[in-house]
C-alpha positions as CSV (number, residue, x, y, z in Angstrom):
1,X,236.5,7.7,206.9
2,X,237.6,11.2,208.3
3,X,238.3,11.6,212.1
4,X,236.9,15.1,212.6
5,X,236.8,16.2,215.9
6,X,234.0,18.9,217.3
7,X,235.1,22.6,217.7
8,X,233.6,22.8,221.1
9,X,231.4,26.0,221.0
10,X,232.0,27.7,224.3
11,X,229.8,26.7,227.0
12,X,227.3,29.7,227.8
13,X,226.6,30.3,224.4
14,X,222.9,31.1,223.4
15,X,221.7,28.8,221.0
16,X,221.2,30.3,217.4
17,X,218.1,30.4,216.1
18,X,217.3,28.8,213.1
19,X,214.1,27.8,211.2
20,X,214.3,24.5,209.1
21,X,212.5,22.2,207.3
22,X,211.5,18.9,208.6
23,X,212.1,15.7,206.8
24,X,210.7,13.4,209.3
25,X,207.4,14.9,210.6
26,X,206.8,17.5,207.5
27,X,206.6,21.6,208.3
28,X,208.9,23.5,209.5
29,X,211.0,23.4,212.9
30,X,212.0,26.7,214.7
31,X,214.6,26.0,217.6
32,X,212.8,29.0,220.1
33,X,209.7,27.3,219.6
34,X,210.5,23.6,219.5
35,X,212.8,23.7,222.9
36,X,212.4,21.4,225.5
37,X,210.8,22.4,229.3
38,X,214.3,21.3,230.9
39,X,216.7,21.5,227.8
40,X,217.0,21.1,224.1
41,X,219.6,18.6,222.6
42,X,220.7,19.7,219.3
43,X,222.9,17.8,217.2
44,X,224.4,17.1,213.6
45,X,224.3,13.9,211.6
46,X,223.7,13.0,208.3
47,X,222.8,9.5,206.3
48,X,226.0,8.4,204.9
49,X,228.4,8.8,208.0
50,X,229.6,5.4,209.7
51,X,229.6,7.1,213.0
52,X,226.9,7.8,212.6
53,X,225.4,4.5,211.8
54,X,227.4,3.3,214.7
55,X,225.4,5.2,217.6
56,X,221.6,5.8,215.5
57,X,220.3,3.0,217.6
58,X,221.5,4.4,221.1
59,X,220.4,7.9,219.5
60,X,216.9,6.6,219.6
61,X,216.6,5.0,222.5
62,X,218.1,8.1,224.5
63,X,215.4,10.2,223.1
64,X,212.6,8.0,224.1
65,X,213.9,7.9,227.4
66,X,214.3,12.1,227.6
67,X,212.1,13.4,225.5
68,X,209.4,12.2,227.6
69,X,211.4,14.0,230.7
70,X,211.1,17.6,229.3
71,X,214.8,17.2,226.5
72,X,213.5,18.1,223.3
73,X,215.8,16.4,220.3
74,X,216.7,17.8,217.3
75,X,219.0,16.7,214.9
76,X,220.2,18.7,211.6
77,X,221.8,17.1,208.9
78,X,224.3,20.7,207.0
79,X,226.4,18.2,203.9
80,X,226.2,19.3,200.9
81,X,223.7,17.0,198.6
82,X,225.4,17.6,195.4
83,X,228.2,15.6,196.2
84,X,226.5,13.3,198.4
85,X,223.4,12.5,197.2
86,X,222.7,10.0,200.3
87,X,222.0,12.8,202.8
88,X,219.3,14.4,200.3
89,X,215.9,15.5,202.1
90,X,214.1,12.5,200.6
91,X,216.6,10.1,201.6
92,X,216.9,11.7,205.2
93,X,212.6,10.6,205.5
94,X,213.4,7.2,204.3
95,X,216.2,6.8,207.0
96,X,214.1,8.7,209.6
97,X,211.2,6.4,208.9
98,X,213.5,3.6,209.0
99,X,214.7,4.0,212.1
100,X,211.9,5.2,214.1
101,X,213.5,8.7,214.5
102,X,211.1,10.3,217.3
103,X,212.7,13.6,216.4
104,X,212.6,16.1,214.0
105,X,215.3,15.9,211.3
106,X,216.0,18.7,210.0
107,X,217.5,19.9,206.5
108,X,220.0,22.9,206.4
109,X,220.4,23.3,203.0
110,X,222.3,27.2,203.2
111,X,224.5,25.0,205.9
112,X,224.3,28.3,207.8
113,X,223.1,26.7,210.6
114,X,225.5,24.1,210.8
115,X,228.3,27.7,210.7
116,X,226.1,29.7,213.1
117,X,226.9,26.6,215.7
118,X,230.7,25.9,214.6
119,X,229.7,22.2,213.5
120,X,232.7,20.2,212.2
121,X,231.8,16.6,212.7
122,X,228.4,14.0,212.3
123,X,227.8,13.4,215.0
124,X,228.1,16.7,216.9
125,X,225.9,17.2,220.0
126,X,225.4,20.7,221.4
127,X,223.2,20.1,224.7
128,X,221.2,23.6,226.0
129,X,219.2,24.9,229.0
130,X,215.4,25.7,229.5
131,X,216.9,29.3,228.1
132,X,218.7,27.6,225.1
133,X,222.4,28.4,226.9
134,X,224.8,25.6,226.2
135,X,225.9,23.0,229.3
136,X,227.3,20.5,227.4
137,X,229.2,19.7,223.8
138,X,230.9,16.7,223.0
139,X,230.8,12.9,222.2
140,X,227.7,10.6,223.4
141,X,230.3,8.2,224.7
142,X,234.4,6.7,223.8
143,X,232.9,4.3,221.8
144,X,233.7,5.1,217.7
145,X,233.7,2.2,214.7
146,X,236.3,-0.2,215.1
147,X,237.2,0.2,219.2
148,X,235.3,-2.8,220.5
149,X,234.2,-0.1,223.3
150,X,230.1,-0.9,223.5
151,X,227.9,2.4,222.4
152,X,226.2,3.2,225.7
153,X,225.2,7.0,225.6
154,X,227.1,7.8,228.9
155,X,228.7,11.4,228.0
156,X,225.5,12.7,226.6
157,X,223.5,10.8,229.0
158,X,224.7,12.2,232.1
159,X,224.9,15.7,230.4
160,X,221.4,15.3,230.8
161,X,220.0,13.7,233.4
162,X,222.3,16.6,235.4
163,X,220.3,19.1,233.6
164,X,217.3,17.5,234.4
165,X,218.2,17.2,237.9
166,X,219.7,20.4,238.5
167,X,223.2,19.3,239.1
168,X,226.1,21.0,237.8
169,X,227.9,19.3,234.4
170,X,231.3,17.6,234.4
171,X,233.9,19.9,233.6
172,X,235.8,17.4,231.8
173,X,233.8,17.7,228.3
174,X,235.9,15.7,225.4
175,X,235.2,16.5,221.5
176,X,233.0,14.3,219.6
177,X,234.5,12.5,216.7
178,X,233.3,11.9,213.1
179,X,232.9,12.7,209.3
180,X,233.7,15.9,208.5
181,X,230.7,18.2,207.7
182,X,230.3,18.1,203.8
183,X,230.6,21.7,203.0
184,X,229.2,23.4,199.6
185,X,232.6,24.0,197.4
């Protein structure tokens, strides 16, 4: 299991557009038209990754609880299917259905999307305005596989209550931490 920290885009940065397919709702998902009212969380897993098995539950619940309060979610899964045939679009439905992902999850096949927002790790959480400019990047919490440290949310979670509330974001932003992003040879 690789420790790959996030790259930590700089924090003003306009969020890239993209247009992907979706593997849990069908269609296709364009970023400028899928935003959120107050803010637009997007973020990179994929199917095979234990961390991110280790916080998909807390994922969930975190976007029942914001996506009704104007924090649209969107995660992106950029490996390469090739050489990890878990993370295939079909398989990403099956765990989507699975675990009752009330978000789009998208497929970036090119993984051009993945490069346009300097993704390293699954998961990586990139956390924007109502005009798609980045307040927040970095881990969901401290907890990772193995610490004993319960999943809770708390990084992410106050990233966006704060944005819904108008309040100004901690300055003290630390790196997400996971599997390396599976890129095409």
């Amino acid at each position: 299991m690789a420790r790959t920290p996030s790259n930590m885009l700089e924090l003003g940065t306009v969020a890239p557009d993209f247009t992907l397919p979706d593997t849990n709702f069908g269609g296709e998902k364009n970023i400028i038209k899928s935003k959120g009212e107050k803010g637009t969380l997007v973020f990179f897993i994929c199917n095979h990754c234990p961390f991110v098995h280790h916080v998909n539950e807390e994922l969930v619940k975190m976007a029942n609880d914001f996506q009704k309060q104007g924090i649209q979610f969107i995660a992106i899964s950029s490996n390469d299917v090739e050489n990890y045939p878990d993370d295939a679009p079909e398989k990403m439905t099956e765990v989507a259905k699975n675990l009752n992902y009330p978000f789009p999850y998208l497929y970036d096949e090119t993984q051009e999307v993945a490069k346009s927002y300097d993704a390293a790790c699954t998961p990586d959480f990139y956390l924007f305005d109502s005009e798609l400019k980045l307040v927040y990047r970095g881990q969901m919490d401290s907890s990772r596989p193995g610490n004993e440290i319960p999943v809770t949310g708390e990084d992410l979670r106050n990233a966006m209550q704060n944005l819904i509330d108008n309040k100004p974001q901690s300055e003290v932003q630390k790196p997400s931490l996971g599997c390396n992003i599976k890129w095409k040879q």
